[in-house]
N, C-alpha and C positions, 0 to 999 in steps of 0.2 A: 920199122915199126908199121906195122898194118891198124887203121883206121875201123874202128865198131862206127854201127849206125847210127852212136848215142854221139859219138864226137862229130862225125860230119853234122849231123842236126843240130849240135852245141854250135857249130862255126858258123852254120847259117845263120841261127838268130844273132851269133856276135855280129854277123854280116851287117844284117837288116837293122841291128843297134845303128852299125856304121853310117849306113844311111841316115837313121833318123837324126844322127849328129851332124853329119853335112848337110840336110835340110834345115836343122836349127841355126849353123852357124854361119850360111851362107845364102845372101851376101850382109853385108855387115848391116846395113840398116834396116834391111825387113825380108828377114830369113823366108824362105821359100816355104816354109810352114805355118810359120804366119803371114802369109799372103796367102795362103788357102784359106786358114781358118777364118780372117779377114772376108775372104769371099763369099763366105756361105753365112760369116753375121755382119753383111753392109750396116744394118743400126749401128753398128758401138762410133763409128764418127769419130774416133780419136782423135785428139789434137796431135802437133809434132810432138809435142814433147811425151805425151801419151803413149807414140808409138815407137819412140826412144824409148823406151822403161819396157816397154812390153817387149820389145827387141832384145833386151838384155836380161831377160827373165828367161825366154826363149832359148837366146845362147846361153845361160848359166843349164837349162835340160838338156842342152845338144852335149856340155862338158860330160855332163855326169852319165848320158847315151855312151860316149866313149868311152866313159871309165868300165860301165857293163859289159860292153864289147872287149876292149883286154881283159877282166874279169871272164870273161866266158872262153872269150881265148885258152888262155892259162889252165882252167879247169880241163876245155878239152884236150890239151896237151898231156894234160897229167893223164888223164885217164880217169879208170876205174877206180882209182885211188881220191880223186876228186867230187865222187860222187856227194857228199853232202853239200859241199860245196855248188855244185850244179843244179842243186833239187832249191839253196837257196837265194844263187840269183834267182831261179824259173819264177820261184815264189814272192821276190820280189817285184818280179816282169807282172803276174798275174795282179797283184796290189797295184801299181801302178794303170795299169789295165781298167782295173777298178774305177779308181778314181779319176781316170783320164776320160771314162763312159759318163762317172756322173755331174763332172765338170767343164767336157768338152764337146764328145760327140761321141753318142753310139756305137759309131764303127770300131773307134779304138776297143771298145767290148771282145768286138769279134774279134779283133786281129792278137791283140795281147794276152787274152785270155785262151783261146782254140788254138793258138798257136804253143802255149805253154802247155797246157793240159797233152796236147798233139807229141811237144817233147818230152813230159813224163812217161807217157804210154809206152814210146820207143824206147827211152833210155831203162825200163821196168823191165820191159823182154827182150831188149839186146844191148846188157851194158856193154 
């Protein structure tokens, strides 16, 4: 089976899911994601227990990063036959996207949204 530029692009973002689920869900008490985010808002001062809750809110996004990720898998395996299926995780990724800019930070903006839009365009001209 030979590989379109729509499936390689589908595996990369399953990729880059993977990551964002190993940054949520490791290490157990303050996921590498939330030590970033941590770092750029010193105010919030969390208590432990605060940062316990917030750890496991964290790791509950890093499960469902995963679930995208074999989801995205799956589709690019199937192929072209998976196409609605792929337009809607993407569409999911850009919602998420969304609300990750006006809840978190900006940059999520850019990365989840140009990056979906980026795999529409390809998966549009070379399913």
């Amino acid at each position: 089976m030979s590989w379109t530029a729509s499936q390689i692009a589908i595996c990369l973002i399953g990729i880059l899911h993977l990551c964002f689920m190993v940054g949520e869900l490791y290490p157990w008490e303050c996921p590498w994601i939330m030590a970033l985010v941590l770092q750029k808002w010193p105010r919030l001062d969390l208590s432990v227990d605060d940062t316990h809750f917030v750890s496991m809110v964290v790791h509950n996004a890093g499960i469902y990063n995963g679930i995208v990720a074999a989801g995205l898998f799956v589709a690019a395996s199937t192929g072209p036959a998976a196409f609605h299926i792929q337009i809607a995780l993407l569409a999911g990724g850009v919602v998420a996207g969304l609300f990750g800019a006006k809840t978190l930070a900006r940059v999520v903006l850019g990365q989840a949204i140009l990056g979906a839009i980026a795999l529409v365009i390809v998966m549009w001209f070379h399913p």
